[in-house]
C-alpha positions, 0 to 999 in steps of 0.5 A, a space after each residue: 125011836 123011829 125016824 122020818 123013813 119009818 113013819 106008818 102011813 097015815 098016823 105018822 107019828 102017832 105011830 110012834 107008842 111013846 109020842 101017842 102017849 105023850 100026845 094023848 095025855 097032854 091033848 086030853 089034859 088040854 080039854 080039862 084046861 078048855 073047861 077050865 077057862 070057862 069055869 074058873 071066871 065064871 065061878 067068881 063072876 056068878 058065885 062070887 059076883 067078882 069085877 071086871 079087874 077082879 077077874 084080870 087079877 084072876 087071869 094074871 094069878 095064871 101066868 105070874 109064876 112064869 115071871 118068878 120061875 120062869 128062868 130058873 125053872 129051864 136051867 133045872 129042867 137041864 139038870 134033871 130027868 123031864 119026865 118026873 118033872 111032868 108027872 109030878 106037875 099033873 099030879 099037882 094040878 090034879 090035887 088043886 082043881 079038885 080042891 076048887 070043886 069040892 069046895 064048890 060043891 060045898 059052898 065053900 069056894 072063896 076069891 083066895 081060894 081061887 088065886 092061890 089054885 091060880 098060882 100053884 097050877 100056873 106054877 106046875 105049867 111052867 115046869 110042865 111046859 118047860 119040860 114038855 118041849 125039851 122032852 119032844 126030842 126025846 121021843 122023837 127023830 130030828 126029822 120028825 119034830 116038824 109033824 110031832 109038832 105040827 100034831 100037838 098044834 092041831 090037838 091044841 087047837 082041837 081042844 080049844 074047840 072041844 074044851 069051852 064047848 063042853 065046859 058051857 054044856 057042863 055048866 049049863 046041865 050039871 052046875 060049875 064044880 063038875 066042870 072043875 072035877 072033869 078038869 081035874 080027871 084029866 091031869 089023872 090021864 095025863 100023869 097015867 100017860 106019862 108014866 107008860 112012856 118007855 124011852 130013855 132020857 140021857 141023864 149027862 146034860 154035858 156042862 149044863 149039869 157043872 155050870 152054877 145056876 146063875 150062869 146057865 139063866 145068864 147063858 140063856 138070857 144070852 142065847 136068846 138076845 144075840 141070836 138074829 133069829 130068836 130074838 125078833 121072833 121072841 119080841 114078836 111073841 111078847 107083844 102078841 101074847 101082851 094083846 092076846 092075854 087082855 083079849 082072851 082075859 075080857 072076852 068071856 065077860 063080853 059076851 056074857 054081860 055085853 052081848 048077852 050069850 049065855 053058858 053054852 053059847 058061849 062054850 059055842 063060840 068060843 069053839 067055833 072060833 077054835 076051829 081056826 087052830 085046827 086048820 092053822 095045824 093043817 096049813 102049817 107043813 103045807 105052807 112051809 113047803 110050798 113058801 118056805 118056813 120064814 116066809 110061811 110065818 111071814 104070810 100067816 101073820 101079816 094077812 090073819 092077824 088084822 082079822 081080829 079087829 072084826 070081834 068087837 063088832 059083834 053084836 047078838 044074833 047075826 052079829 055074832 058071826 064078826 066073833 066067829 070070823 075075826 076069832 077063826 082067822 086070827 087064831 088060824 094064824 097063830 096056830 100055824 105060826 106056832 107049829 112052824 116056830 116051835 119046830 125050829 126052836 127045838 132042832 136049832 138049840 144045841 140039845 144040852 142048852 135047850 131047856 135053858 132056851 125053851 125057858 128063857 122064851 117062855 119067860 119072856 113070851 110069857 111075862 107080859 101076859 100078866 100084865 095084859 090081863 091086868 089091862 084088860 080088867 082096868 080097862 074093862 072098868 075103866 072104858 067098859 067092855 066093847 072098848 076093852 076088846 078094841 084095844 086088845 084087838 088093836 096091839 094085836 092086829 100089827 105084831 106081825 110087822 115085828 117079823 116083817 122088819 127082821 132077818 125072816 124076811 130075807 130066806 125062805 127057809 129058818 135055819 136048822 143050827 145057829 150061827 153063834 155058840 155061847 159058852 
């Protein structure tokens, strides 16, 4: 493993063998899933003709396991080897995405079908993701996290813009199950990718391999909410992705049935909208040190985030643009936010806690985004559509207020340890 001194000009990291392999299976994979969130609703809104609250149960099905596993499933990671873990998590999702196409391209395909595939690959995700984030070190010098972050942000969001757009081409040129299949290719790469990896992990995660199950999920939850930093920023995490889940959940059947965009306008928007990570990935290490890191999320949160409030304007033809600009700059500010807390996340947290705490956040950031898709389908019933996307875009545009009144607002720089330490 190379370090910051090392780093070969351009490429920087991703001159790294195992980082690129790692980057380049999870960003191809991270294609296959833009496709997905196109395909998957759609296939129940035209070939099983499913609500607009069926379609908020479908999008929750995704992000419940985080709710069931979500603790326990860090407190395993810290025991055992991350690598098989993610390779055995591709493998799966591969299986069931399949599973969806060919039953699509036999005429088979049932809304059961449909939530059970949504369950199991939201549960592969949550051990993928887990695992993801406590491996980074792995590959990666301390003093490189910030830019292997800051490119898995920006391949993130390139995939947001590359995944919907192809997947409305693929829809609108060779039919839903094919979008699926593609999807399905894609954990292939990825589990191939993962598998090339040559860098070792350390198999004596220190008392994390003797502590009961319980306790380690105790010692998380713990970490988590006595930390003057981690905890605000969790909060935060929560609320936004509360808002953004209904967003997101209503968006496509917005502008499918309220605005009138067809497959591959829709994969269009979606992408241009996207662009906004790409260059939220870009502004990130930039910001950070010109303003500070603490300040840098501050800035990015408190000016973007009200720019959501232009989608629900929008409208066909010109009105369009008020999806593209409020979608663009809201998610700019996501993206950057992301890439600076995720690189504080994993060189603050003692490395033998840190699958334990990568969970623990991802639980708690994650348990309200099933709850928002549910939202947002009932409401999409309830108050129709165009009201749906203003409430949504209404809890999201004030989360950065959260981070506004916390500890960030007193430094310019996070901090690179913390200041209790739990045992």
């Amino acid at each position: 493993m190379t370090g910051a001194a090392q780093r070969a000009g351009f490429w920087g990291v991703l001159a790294q063998r195992d980082f690129r392999l790692l980057w380049t299976g999870d960003a191809v994979s991270g294609i296959g899933n833009g496709v997905t969130t196109v395909v998957l609703p759609l296939i129940a809104l035209r070939e099983l003709e499913a609500s607009n609250f069926q379609i908020g149960v479908l999008a929750s099905a995704v992000w419940l396991p985080w709710l069931i596993v979500g603790l326990p499933a860090g407190a395993w990671i810290d025991r055992l080897r991350r690598r098989p873990i993610m390779m055995i998590a591709n493998a799966a999702c591969a299986v069931l995405f399949a599973s969806v196409a060919i039953a699509g391209l036999m005429g088979a395909v049932t809304y059961s079908h449909l939530l059970l595939v949504a369950l199991l690959t939201g549960t592969a995700t949550v051990f993928f993701q887990a695992a993801y984030h406590a491996y980074l070190p792995t590959v990666l010098a301390e003093a490189d996290l910030v830019e292997g972050n800051s490119k898995i942000q920006g391949a993130e969001a390139a995939t947001r813009v590359i995944g919907p757009s192809f997947g409305g081409l693929l829809v609108a040129t060779v039919g839903l199950a094919a979008g699926l299949l593609v999807d399905a290719f894609t954990f292939v790469f990825c589990f191939v990718c993962i598998c090339l990896i040559r860098a070792q992990e350390t198999v004596d995660r220190g008392l994390g391999a003797r502590e009961p199950l319980r306790r380690q999920i105790a010692l998380g939850l713990r970490f988590v909410a006595v930390d003057p930093y981690l905890r605000p920023i969790v909060v935060y995490g929560t609320l936004l992705n509360f808002g953004l889940a209904g967003y997101t959940t209503i968006q496509i059947v917005f502008l499918e049935k309220t605005v009138g965009v067809g497959e591959f306008g829709l994969g269009l928007l979606l992408a241009i909208a996207g662009v906004g990570g790409i260059v939220g990935s870009m502004i990130a290490r930039p910001l950070g040190r010109r303003f500070g890191t603490a300040r840098s999320v501050l800035i990015c949160q408190l000016v973007t985030g009200p720019f959501v409030l232009l989608a629900p304007l929008t409208t066909y033809g010109a009105g369009l643009l008020w999806f593209c600009a409020g979608g663009m700059v809201m998610i700019a500010g996501v993206v950057s936010c992301n890439v600076v807390l995720g690189s504080f996340r994993q060189s603050y947290c003692p490395p033998d806690r840190l699958g334990r705490v990568v969970a623990t956040s991802m639980f708690l950031l994650h348990s309200t985004i099933p709850l928002g898709a549910l939202l947002a389908g009932f409401l999409g019933d309830l108050v129709g559509l165009r009201g749906t996307m203003w409430i949504m875009a209404g809890l999201i545009a004030p989360c950065g207020l959260v981070l506004l009144l916390s500890p960030l607002r007193g430094v310019r720089d996070l901090p690179s340890r913390p200041a209790i330490s739990l045992r």
